[in-house]
Structure formats: structure tokens, C-alpha cells
Predicted model as a PDB file, atoms N, CA, C, CB and O in Angstrom, pLDDT in the B-factor column:
MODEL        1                                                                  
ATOM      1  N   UNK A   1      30.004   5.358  -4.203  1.00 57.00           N  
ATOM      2  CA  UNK A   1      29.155   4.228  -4.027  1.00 57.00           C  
ATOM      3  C   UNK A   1      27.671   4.559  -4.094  1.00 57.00           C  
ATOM      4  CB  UNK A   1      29.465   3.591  -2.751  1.00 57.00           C  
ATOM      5  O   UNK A   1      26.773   3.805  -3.720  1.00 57.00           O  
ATOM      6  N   UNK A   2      27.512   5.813  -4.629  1.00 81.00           N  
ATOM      7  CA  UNK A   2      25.898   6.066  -4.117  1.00 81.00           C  
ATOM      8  C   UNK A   2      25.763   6.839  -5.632  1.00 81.00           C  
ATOM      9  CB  UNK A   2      25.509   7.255  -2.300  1.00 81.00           C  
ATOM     10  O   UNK A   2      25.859   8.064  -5.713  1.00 81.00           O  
ATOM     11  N   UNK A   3      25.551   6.060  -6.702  1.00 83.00           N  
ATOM     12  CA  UNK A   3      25.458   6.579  -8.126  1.00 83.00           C  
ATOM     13  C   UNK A   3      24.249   7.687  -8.432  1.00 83.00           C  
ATOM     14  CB  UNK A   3      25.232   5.288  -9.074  1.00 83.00           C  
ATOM     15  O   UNK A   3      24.342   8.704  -9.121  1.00 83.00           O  
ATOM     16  N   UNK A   4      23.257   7.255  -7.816  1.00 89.00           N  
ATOM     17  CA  UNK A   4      22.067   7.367  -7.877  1.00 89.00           C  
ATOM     18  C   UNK A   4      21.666   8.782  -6.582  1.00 89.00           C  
ATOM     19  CB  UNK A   4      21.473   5.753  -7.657  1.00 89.00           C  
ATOM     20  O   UNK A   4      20.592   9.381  -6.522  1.00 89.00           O  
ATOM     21  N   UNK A   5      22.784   8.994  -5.754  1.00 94.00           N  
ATOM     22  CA  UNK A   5      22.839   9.780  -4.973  1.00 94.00           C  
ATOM     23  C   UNK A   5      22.287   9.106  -3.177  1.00 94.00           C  
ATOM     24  CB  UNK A   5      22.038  10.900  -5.731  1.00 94.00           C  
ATOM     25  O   UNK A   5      21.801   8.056  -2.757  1.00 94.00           O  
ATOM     26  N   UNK A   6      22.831  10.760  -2.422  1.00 96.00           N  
ATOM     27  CA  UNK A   6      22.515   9.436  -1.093  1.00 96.00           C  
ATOM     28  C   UNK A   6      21.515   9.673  -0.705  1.00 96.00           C  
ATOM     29  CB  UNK A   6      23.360   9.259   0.268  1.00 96.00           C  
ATOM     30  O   UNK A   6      21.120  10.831  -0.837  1.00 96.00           O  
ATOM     31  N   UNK A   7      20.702   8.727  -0.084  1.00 96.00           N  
ATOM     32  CA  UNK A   7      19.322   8.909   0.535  1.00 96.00           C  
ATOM     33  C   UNK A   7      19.353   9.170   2.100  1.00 96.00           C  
ATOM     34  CB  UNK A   7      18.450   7.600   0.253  1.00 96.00           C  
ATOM     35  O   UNK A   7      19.888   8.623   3.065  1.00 96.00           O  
ATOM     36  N   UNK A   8      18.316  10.544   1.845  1.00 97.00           N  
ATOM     37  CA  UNK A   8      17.580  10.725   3.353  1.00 97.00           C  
ATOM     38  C   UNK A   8      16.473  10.135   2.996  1.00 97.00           C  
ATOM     39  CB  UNK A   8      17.278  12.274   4.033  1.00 97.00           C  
ATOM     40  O   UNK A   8      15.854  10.029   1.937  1.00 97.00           O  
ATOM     41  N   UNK A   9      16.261   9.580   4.623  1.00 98.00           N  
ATOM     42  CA  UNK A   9      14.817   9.087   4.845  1.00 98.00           C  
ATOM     43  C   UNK A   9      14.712  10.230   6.152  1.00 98.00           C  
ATOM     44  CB  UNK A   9      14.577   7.102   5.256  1.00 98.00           C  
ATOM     45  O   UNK A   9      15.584  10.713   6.874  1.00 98.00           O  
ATOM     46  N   UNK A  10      13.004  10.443   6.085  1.00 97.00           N  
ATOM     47  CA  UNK A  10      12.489  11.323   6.301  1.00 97.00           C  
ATOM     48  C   UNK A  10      12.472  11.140   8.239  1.00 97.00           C  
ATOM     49  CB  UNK A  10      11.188  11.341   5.314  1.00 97.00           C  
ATOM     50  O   UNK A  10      12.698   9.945   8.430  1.00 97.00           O  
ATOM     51  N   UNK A  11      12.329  11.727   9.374  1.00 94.00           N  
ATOM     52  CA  UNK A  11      12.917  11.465  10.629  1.00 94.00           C  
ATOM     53  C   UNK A  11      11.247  11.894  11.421  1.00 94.00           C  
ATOM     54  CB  UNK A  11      14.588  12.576  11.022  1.00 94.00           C  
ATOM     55  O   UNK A  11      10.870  11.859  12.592  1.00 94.00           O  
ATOM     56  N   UNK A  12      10.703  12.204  10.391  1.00 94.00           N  
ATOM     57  CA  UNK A  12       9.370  12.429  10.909  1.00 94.00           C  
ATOM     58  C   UNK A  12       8.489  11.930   9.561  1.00 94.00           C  
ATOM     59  CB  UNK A  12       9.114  14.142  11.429  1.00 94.00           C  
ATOM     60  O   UNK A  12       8.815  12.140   8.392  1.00 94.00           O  
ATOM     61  N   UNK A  13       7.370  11.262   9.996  1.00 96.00           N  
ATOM     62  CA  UNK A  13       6.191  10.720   8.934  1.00 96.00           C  
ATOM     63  C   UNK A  13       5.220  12.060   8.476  1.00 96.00           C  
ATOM     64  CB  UNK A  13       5.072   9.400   9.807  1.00 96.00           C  
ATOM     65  O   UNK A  13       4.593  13.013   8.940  1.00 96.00           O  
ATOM     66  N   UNK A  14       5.607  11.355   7.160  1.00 97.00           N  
ATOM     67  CA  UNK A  14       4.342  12.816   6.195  1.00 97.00           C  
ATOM     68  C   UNK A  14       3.627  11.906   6.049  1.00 97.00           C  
ATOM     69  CB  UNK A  14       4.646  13.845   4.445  1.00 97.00           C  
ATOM     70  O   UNK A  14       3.934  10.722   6.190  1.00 97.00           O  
ATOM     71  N   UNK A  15       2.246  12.487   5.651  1.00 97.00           N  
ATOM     72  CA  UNK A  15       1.297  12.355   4.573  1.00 97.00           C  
ATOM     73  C   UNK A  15       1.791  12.869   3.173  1.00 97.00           C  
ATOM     74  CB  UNK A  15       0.061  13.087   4.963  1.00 97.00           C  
ATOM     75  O   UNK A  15       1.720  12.116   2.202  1.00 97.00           O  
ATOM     76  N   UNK A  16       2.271  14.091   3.060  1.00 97.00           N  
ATOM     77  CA  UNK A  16       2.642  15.065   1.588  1.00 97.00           C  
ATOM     78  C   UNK A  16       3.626  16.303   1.966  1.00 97.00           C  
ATOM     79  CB  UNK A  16       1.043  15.876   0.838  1.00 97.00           C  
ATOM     80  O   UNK A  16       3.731  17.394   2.526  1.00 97.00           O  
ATOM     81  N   UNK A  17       4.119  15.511   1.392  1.00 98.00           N  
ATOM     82  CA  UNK A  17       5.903  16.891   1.572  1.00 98.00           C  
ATOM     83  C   UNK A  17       5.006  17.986   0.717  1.00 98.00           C  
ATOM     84  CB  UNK A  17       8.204  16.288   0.277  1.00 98.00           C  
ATOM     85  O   UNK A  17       4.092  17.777  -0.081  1.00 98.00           O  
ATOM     86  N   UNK A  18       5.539  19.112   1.127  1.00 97.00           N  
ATOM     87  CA  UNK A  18       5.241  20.440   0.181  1.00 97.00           C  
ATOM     88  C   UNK A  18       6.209  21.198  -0.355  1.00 97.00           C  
ATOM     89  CB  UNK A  18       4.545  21.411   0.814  1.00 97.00           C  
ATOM     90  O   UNK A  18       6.127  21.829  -1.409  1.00 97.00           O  
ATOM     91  N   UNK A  19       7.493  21.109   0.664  1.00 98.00           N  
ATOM     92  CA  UNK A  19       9.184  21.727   0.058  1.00 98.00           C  
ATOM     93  C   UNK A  19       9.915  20.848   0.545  1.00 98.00           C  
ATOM     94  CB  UNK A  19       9.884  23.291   0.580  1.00 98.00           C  
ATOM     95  O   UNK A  19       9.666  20.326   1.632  1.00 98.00           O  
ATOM     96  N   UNK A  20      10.764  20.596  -0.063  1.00 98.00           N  
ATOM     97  CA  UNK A  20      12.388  19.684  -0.296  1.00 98.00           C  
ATOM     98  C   UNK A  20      13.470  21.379   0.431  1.00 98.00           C  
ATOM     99  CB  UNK A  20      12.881  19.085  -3.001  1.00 98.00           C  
ATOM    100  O   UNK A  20      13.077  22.396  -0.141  1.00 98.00           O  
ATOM    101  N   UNK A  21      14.447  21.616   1.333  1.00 98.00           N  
ATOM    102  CA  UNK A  21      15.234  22.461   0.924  1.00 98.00           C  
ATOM    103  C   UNK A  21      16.723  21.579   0.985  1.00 98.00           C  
ATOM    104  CB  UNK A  21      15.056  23.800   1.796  1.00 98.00           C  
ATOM    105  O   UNK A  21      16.768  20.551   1.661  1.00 98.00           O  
ATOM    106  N   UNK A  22      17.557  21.912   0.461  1.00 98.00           N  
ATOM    107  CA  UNK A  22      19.017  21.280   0.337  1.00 98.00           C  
ATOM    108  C   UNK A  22      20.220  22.088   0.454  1.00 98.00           C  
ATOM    109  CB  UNK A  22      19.181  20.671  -0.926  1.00 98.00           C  
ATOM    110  O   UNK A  22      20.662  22.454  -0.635  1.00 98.00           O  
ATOM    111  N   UNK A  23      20.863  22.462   1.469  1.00 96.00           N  
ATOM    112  CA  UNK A  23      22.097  22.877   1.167  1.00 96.00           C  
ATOM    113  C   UNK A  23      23.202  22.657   1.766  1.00 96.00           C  
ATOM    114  CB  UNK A  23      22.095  23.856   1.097  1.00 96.00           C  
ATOM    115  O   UNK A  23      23.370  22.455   2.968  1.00 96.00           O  
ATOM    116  N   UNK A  24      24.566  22.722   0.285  1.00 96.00           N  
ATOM    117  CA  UNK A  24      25.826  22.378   0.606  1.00 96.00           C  
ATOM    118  C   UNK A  24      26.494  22.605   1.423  1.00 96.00           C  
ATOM    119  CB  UNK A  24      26.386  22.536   0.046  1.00 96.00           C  
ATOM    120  O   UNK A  24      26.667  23.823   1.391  1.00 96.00           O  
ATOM    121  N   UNK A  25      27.244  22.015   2.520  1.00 94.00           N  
ATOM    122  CA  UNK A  25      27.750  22.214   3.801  1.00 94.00           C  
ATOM    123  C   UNK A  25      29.347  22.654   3.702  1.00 94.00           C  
ATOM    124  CB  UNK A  25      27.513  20.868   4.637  1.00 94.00           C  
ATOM    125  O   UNK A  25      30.188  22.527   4.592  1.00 94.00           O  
ATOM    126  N   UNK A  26      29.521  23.166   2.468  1.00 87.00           N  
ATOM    127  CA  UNK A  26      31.264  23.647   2.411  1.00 87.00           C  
ATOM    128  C   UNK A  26      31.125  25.361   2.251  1.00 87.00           C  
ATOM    129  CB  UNK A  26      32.318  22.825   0.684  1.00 87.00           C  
ATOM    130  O   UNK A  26      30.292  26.255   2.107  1.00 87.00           O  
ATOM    131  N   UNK A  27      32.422  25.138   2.373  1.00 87.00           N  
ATOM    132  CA  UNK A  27      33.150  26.768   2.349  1.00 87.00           C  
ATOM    133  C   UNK A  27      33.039  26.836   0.504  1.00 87.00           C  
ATOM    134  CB  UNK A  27      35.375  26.872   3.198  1.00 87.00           C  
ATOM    135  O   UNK A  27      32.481  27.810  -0.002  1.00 87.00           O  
ATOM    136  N   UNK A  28      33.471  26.002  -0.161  1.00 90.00           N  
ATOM    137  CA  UNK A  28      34.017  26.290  -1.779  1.00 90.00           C  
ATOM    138  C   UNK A  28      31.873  25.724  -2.197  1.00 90.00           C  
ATOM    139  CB  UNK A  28      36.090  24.605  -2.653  1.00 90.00           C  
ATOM    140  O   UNK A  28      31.003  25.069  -1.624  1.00 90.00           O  
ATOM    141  N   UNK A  29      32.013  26.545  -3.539  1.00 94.00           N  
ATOM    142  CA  UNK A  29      30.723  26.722  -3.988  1.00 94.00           C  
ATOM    143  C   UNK A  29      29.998  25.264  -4.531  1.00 94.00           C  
ATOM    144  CB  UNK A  29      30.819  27.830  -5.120  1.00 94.00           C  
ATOM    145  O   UNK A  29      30.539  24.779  -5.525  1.00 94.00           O  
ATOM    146  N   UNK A  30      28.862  24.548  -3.988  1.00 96.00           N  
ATOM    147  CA  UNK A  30      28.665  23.296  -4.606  1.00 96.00           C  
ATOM    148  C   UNK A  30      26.776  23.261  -5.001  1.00 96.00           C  
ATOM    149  CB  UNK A  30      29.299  21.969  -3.370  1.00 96.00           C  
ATOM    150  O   UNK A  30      26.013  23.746  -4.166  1.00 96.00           O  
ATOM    151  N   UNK A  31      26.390  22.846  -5.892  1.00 96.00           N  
ATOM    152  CA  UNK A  31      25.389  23.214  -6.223  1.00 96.00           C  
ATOM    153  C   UNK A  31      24.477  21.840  -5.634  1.00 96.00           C  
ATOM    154  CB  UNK A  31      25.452  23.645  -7.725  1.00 96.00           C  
ATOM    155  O   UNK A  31      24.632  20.781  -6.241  1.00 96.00           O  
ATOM    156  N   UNK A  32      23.854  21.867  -4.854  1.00 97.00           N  
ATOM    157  CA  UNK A  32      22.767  20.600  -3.879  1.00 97.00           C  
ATOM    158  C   UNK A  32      21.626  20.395  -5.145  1.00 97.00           C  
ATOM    159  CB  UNK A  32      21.715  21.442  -1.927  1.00 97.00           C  
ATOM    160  O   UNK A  32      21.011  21.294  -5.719  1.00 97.00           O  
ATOM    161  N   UNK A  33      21.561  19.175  -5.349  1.00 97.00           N  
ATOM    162  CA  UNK A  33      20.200  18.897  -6.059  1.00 97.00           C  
ATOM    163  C   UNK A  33      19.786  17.587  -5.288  1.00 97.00           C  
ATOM    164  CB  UNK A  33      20.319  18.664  -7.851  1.00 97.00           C  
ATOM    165  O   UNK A  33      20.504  16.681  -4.864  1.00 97.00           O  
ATOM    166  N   UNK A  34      18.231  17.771  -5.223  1.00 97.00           N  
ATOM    167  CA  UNK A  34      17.617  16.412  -4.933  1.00 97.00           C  
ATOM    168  C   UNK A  34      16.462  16.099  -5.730  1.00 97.00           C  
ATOM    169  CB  UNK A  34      17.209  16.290  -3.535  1.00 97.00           C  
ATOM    170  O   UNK A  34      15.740  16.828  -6.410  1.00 97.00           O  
ATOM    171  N   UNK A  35      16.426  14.306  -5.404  1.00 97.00           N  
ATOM    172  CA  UNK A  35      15.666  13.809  -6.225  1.00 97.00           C  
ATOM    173  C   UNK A  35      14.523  12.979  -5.591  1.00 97.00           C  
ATOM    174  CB  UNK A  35      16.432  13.148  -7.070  1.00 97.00           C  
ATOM    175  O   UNK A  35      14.768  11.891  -5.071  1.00 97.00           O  
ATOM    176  N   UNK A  36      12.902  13.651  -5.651  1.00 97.00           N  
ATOM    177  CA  UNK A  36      11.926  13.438  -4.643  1.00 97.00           C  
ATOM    178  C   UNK A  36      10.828  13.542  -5.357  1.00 97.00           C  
ATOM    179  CB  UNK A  36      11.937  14.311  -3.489  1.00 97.00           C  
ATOM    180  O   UNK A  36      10.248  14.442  -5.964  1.00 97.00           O  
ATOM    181  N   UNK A  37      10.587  11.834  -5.046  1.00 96.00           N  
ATOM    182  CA  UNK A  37       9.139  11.133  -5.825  1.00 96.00           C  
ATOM    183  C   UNK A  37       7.817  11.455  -4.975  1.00 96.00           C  
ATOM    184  CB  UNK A  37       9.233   9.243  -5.914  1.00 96.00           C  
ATOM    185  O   UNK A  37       7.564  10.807  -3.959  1.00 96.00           O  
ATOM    186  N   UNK A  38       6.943  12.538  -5.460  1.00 96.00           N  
ATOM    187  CA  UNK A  38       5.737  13.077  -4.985  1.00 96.00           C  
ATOM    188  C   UNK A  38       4.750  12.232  -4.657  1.00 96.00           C  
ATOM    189  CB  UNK A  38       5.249  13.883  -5.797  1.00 96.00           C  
ATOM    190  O   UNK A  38       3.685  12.589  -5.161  1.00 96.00           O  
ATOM    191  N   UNK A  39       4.648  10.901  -3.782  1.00 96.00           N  
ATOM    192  CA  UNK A  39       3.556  10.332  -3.238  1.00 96.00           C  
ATOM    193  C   UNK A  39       3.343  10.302  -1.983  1.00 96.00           C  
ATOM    194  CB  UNK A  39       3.457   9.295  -3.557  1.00 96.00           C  
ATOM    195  O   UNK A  39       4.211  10.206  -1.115  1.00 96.00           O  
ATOM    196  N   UNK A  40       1.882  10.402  -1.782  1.00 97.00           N  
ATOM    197  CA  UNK A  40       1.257   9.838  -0.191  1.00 97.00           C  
ATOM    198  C   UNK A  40       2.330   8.911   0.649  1.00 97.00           C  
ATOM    199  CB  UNK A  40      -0.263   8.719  -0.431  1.00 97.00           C  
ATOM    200  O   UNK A  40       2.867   7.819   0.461  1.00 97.00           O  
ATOM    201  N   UNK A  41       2.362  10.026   1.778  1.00 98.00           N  
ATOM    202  CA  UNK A  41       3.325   9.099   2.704  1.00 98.00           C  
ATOM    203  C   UNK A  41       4.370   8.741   2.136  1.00 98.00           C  
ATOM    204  CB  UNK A  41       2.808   7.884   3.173  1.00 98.00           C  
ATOM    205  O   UNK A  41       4.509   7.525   2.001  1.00 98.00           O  
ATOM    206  N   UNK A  42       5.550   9.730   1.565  1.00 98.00           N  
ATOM    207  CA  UNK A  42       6.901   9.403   1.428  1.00 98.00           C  
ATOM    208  C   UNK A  42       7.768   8.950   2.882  1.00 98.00           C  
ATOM    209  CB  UNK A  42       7.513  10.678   0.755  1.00 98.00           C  
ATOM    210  O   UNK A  42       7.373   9.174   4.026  1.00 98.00           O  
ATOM    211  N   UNK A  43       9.080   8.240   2.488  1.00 97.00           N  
ATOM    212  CA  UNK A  43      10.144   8.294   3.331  1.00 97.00           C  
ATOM    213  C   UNK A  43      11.299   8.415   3.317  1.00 97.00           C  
ATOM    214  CB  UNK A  43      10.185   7.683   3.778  1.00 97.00           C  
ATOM    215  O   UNK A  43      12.140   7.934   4.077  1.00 97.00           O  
ATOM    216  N   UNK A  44      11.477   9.452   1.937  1.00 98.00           N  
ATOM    217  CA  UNK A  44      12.659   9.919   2.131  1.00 98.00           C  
ATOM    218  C   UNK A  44      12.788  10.507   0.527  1.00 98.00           C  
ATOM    219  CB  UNK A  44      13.763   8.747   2.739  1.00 98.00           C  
ATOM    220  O   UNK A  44      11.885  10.585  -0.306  1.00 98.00           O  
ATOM    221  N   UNK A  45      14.256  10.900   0.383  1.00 98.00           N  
ATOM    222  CA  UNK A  45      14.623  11.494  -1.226  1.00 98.00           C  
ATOM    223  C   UNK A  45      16.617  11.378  -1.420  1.00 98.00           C  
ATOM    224  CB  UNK A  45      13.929  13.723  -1.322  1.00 98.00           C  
ATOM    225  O   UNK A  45      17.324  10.939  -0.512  1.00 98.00           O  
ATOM    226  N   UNK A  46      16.970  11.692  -2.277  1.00 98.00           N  
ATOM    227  CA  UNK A  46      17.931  11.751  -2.502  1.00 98.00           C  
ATOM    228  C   UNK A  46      18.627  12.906  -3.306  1.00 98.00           C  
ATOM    229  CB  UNK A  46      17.977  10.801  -2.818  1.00 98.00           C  
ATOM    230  O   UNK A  46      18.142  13.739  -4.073  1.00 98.00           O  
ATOM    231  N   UNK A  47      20.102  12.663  -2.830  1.00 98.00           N  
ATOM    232  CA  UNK A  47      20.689  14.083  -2.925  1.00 98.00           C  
ATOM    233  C   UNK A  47      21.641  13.753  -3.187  1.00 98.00           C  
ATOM    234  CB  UNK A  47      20.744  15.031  -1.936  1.00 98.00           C  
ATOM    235  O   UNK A  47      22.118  12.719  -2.722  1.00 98.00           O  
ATOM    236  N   UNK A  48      22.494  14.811  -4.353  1.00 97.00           N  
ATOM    237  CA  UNK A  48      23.535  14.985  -5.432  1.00 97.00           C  
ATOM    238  C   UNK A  48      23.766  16.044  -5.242  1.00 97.00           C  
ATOM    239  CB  UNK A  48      23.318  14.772  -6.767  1.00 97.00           C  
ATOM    240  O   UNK A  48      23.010  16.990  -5.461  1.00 97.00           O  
ATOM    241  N   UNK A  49      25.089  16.094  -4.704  1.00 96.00           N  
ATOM    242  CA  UNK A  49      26.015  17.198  -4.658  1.00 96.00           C  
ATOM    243  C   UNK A  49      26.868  17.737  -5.992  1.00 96.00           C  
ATOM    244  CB  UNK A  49      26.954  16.791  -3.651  1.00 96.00           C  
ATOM    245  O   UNK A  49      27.447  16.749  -6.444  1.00 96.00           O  
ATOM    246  N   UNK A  50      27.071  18.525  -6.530  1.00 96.00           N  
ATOM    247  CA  UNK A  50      28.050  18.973  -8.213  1.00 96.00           C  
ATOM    248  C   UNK A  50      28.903  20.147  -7.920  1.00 96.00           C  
ATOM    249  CB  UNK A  50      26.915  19.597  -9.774  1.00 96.00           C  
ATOM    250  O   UNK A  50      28.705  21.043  -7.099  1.00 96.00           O  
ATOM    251  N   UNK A  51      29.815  19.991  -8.679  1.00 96.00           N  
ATOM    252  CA  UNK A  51      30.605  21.467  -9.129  1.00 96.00           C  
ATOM    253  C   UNK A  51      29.940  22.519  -9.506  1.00 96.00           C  
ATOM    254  CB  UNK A  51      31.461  21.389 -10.238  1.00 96.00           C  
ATOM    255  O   UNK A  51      28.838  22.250  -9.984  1.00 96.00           O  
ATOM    256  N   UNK A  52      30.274  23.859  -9.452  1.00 96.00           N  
ATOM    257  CA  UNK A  52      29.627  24.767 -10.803  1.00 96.00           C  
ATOM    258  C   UNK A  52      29.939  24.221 -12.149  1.00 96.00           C  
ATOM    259  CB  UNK A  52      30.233  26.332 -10.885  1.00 96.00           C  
ATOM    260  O   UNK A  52      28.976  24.389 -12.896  1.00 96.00           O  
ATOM    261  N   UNK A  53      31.037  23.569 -12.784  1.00 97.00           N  
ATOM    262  CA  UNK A  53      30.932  22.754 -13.839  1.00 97.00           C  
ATOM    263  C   UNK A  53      30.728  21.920 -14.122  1.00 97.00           C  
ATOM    264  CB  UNK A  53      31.361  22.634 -14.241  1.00 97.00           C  
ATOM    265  O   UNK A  53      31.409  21.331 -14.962  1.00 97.00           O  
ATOM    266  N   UNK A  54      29.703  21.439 -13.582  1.00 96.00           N  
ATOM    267  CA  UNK A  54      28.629  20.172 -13.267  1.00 96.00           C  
ATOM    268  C   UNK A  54      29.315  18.787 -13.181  1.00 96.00           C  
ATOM    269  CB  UNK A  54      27.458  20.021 -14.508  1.00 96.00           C  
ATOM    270  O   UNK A  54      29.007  17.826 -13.886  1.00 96.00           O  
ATOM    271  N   UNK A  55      30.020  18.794 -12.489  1.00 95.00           N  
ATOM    272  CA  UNK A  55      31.046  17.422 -12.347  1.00 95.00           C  
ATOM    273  C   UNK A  55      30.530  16.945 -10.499  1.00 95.00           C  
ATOM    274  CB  UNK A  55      33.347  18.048 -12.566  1.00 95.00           C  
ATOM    275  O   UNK A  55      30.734  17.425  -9.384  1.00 95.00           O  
ATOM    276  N   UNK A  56      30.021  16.125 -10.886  1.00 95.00           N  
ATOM    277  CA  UNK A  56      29.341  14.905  -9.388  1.00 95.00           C  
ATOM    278  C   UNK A  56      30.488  15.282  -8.272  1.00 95.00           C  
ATOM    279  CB  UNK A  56      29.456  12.563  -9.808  1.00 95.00           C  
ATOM    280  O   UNK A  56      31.644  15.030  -8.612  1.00 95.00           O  
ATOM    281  N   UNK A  57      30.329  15.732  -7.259  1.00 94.00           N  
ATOM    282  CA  UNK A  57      31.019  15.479  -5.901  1.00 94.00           C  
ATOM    283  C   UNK A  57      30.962  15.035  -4.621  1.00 94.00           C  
ATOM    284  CB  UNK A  57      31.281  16.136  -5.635  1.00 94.00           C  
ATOM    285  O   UNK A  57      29.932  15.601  -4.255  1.00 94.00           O  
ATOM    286  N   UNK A  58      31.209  14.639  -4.017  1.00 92.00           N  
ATOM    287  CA  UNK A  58      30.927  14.518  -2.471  1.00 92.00           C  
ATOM    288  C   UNK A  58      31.371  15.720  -1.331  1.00 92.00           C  
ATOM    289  CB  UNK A  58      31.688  13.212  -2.044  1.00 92.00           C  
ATOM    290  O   UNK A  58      32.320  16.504  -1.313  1.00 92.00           O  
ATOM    291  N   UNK A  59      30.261  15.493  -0.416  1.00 93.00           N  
ATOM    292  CA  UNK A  59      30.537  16.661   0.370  1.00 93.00           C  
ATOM    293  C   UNK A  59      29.276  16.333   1.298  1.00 93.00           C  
ATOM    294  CB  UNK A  59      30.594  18.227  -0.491  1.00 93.00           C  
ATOM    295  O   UNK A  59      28.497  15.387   1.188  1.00 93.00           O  
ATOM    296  N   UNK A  60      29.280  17.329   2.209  1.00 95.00           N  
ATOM    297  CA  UNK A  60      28.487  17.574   3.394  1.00 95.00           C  
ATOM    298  C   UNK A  60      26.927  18.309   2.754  1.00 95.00           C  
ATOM    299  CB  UNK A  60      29.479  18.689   4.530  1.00 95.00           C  
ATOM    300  O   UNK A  60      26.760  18.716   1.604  1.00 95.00           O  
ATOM    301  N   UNK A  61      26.299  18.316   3.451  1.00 97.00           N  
ATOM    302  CA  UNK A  61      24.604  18.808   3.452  1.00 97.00           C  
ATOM    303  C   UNK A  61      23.974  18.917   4.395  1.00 97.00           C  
ATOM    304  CB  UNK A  61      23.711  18.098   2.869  1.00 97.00           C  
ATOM    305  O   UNK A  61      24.234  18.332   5.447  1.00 97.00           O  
ATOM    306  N   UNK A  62      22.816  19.844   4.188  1.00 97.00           N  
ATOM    307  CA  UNK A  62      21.623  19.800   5.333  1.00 97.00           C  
ATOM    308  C   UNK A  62      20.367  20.062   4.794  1.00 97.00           C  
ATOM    309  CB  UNK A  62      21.784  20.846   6.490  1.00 97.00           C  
ATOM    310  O   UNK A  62      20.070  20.888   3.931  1.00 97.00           O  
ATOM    311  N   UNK A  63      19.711  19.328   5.350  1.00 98.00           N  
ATOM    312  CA  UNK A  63      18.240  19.470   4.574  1.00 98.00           C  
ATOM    313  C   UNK A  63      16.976  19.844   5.248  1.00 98.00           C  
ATOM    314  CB  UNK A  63      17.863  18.201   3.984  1.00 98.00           C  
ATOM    315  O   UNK A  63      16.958  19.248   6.325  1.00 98.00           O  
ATOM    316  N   UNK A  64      15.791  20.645   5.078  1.00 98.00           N  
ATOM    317  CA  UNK A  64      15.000  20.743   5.534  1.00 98.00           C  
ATOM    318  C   UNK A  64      13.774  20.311   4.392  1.00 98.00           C  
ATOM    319  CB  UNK A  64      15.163  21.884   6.143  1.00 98.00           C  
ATOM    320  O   UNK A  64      13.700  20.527   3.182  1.00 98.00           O  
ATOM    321  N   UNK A  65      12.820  19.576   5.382  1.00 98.00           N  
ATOM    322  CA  UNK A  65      11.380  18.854   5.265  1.00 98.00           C  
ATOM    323  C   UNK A  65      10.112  19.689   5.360  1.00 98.00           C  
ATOM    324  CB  UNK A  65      11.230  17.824   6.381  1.00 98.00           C  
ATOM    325  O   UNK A  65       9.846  19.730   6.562  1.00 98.00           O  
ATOM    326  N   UNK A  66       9.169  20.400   4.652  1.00 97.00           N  
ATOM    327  CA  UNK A  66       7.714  20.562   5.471  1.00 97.00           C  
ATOM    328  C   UNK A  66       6.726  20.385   4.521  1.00 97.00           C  
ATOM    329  CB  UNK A  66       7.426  22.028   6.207  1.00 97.00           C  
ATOM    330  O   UNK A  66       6.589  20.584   3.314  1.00 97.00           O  
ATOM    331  N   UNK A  67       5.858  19.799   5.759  1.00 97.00           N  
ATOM    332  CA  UNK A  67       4.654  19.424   4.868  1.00 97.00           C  
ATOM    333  C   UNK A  67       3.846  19.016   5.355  1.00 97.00           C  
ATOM    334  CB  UNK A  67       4.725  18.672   3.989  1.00 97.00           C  
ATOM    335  O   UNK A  67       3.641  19.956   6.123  1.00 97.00           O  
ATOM    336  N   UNK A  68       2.631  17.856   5.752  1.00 96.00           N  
ATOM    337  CA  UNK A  68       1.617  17.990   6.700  1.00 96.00           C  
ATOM    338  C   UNK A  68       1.947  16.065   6.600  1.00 96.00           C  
ATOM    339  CB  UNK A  68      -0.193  18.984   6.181  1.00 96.00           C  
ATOM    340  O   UNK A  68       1.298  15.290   7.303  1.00 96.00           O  
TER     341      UNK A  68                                                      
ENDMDL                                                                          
END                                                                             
């Protein structure tokens, strides 16, 4: 249901993210990508989990935020 991938919103207010980090919360190997639009005062980004043979999956994550 989340084509576009699922969104975090951010749990603390930026001015300017500086790193995105993302990673997959399983035992078997899954490659975390996210997708995060660089403006003043974001609230959030989104995240796509894949196979190593790049096939879309679902699964668990954790993410870390910093920036001022």
C-alpha cells in the first residue's frame, strides 16, 4: 500500500537535515533506500526496502536524523 514507500516524519523539528541514515531491521540481507527532498524545515522522508536483486520488499527499519 505504500508504492511510493513509507514515510517517516521527522520526531524532532529541523531547520536542514545534513544525513539521512537507514537500516534494514532483518537477519536475511535487504538493501534500505530513502527518498529525502532537501528543503528548509523538512518533516520527514521516505523509505524503500529491496532484495539484493532489486525486487521491492517489506520489512522492518531504523533510522537516524542529524542536522541543526
Amino acid at each position: 500500500g505504500d508504492a511510493s514507500g513509507t514515510t517517516v516524519s521527522f520526531n524532532t523539528p529541523f531547520i536542514d537535515v545534513q544525513s539521512i541514515t537507514v537500516t534494514a531491521g532483518t537477519t536475511s540481507p535487504l538493501i534500505a533506500v530513502y527518498n529525502f527532498v532537501d528543503e528548509p524545515y523538512p518533516s520527514g522522508f521516505k523509505v524503500l526496502l529491496f532484495t539484493p536483486s532489486g525486487v521491492r520488499t517489506n520489512g522492518t527499519f531504523s533510522w537516524t536524523a542529524r542536522g541543526v
